[in-house]
C-alpha positions in Angstrom: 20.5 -69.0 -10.5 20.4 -65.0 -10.5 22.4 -63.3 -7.9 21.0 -61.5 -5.3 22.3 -58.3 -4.4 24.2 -57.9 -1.1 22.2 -56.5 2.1 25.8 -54.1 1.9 24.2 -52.6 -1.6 20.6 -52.5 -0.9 21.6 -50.8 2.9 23.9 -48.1 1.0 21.1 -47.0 -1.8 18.8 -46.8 0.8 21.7 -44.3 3.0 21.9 -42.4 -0.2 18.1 -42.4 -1.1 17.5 -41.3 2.6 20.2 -38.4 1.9 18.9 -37.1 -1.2 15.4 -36.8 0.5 16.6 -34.9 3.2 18.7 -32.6 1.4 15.7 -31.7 -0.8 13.3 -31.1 2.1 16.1 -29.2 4.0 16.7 -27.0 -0.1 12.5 -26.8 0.1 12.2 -25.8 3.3 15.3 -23.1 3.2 14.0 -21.5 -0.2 10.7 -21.1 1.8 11.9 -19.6 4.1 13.9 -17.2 2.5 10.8 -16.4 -0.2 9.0 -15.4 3.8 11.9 -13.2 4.9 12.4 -10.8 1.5 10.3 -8.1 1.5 7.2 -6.9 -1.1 8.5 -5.8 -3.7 6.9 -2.3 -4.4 6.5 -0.7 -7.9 9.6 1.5 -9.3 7.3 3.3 -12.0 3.4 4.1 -11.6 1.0 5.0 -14.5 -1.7 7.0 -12.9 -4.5 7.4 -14.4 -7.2 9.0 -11.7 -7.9 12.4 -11.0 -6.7 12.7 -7.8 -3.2 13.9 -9.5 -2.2 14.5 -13.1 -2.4 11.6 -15.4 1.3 10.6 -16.4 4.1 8.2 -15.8 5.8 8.9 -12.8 9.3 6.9 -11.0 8.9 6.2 -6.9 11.6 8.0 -5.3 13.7 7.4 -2.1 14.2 9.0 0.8 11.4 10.9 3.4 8.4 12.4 1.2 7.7 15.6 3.2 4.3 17.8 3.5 2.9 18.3 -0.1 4.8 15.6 -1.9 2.6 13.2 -4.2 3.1 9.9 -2.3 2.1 6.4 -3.2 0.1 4.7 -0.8 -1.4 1.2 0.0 -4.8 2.5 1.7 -5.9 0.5 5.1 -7.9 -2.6 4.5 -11.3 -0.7 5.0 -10.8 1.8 2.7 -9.4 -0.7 -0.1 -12.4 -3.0 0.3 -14.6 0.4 0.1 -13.3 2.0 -3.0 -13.0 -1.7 -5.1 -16.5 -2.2 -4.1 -17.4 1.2 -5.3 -15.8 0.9 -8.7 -13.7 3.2 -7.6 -9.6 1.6 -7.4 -9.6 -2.2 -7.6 -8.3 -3.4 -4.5 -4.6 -4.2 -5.2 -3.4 -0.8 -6.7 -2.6 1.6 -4.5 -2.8 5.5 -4.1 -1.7 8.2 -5.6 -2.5 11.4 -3.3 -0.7 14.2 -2.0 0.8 14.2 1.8 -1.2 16.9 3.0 -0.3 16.5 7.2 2.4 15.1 8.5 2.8 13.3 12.7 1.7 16.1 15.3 0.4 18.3 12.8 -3.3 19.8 13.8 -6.0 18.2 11.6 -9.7 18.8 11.9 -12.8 18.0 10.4 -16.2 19.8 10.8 -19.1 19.9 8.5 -17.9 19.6 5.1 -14.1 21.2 5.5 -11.1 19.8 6.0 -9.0 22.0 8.4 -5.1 21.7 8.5 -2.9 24.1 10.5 -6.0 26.0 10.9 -6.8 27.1 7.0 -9.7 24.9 5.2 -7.7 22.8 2.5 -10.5 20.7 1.4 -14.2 20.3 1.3 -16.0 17.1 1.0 -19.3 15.6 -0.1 -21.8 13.8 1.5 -22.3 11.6 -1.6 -20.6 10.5 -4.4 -21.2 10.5 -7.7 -23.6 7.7 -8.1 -25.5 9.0 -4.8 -23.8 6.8 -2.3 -23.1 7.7 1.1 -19.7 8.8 1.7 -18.0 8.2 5.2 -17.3 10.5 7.1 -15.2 11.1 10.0 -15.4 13.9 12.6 -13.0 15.4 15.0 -10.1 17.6 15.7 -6.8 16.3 16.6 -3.0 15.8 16.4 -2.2 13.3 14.2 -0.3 10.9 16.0 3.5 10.0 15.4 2.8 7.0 13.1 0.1 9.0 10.7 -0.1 11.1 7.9 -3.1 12.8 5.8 -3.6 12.5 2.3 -5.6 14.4 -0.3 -5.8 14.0 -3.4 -6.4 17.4 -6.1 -8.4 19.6 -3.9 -10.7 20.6 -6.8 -11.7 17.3 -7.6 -13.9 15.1 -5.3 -10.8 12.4 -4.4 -11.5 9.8 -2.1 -9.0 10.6 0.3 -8.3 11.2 4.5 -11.4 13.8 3.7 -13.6 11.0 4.1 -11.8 8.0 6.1 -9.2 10.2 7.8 -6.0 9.8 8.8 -3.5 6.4 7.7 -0.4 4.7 9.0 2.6 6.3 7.6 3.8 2.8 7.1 1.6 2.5 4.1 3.6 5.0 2.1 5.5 3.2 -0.7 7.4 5.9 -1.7 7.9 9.5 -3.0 6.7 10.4 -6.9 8.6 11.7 -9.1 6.9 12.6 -12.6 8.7 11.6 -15.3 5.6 12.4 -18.0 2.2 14.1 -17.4 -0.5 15.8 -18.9 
């Protein structure tokens, strides 16, 4: 006759079997969570390869990035759609322009120029270089305490604030420092 095990056994695997479950849902669920709470990581070197500054390796800095730094940038959703569409920055990769204006600094734009501080700093097209329309926006303002202006090389025809204005100063990743460039 083969034994049986005890009720005692079967109740005590089924305690630990319980257990184990639990702890691994509870590990899951923690490691989750914690994957939620840690930041993006953002880039510590950046290959640039557009025009809008020179072509060259270059490390992303700490600390404040004041008027005229080169800045990297995620652009607003808007403008990333716009330029992968165009061919012109696939959609994940962000900026690399200069901070041109920082919050409360006077911005205008009228016609084709680009007014900061009252001096023209920039011109812009009304097409690009496959004849699209390029956007434009129109106005004369502070920019507002959460905004900054970017351009890219002035004598080249970036796509930059120039044509979708100003963004949230939250988008800056960081300063550039270039470590090589042409």
């Amino acid at each position: 006759m083969s034994q049986r095990p005890s009720i005692h056994l079967i109740g005590s695997r089924l305690r630990r079997v319980r257990a184990r479950k639990a702890i691994a849902i509870a590990a899951i669920g923690l490691s989750l969570t914690g994957f939620t709470a840690l930041p993006k990581p953002s880039p510590l070197l950046v290959w640039n390869a557009s025009a809008s500054a020179p072509v060259g390796l270059y490390r992303v800095g700490s600390g404040t990035p004041a008027r005229g730094d080169l800045v990297l940038a995620r652009p607003p959703g808007f403008v990333a759609y716009l330029a992968d569409q165009r061919g012109y920055l696939p959609r994940n990769i962000p900026l690399v322009k200069r901070l041109a204006a920082l919050p409360d600094e006077h911005v205008c734009a009228f016609s084709n120029a680009i007014i900061i501080g009252g001096e023209i700093v920039a011109r812009r097209l009304k097409i690009d270089t496959q004849g699209r329309p390029l956007p434009w926006w129109n106005g004369c303002r502070a920019l507002a305490h959460d905004e900054v202006f970017l351009l890219g090389n002035e004598k080249n025809h970036s796509f930059d604030s120039r044509y979708f204005g100003p963004v949230p100063a939250e988008n800056i990743i960081g300063r550039l420092v270039p470590l090589w460039t042409e």
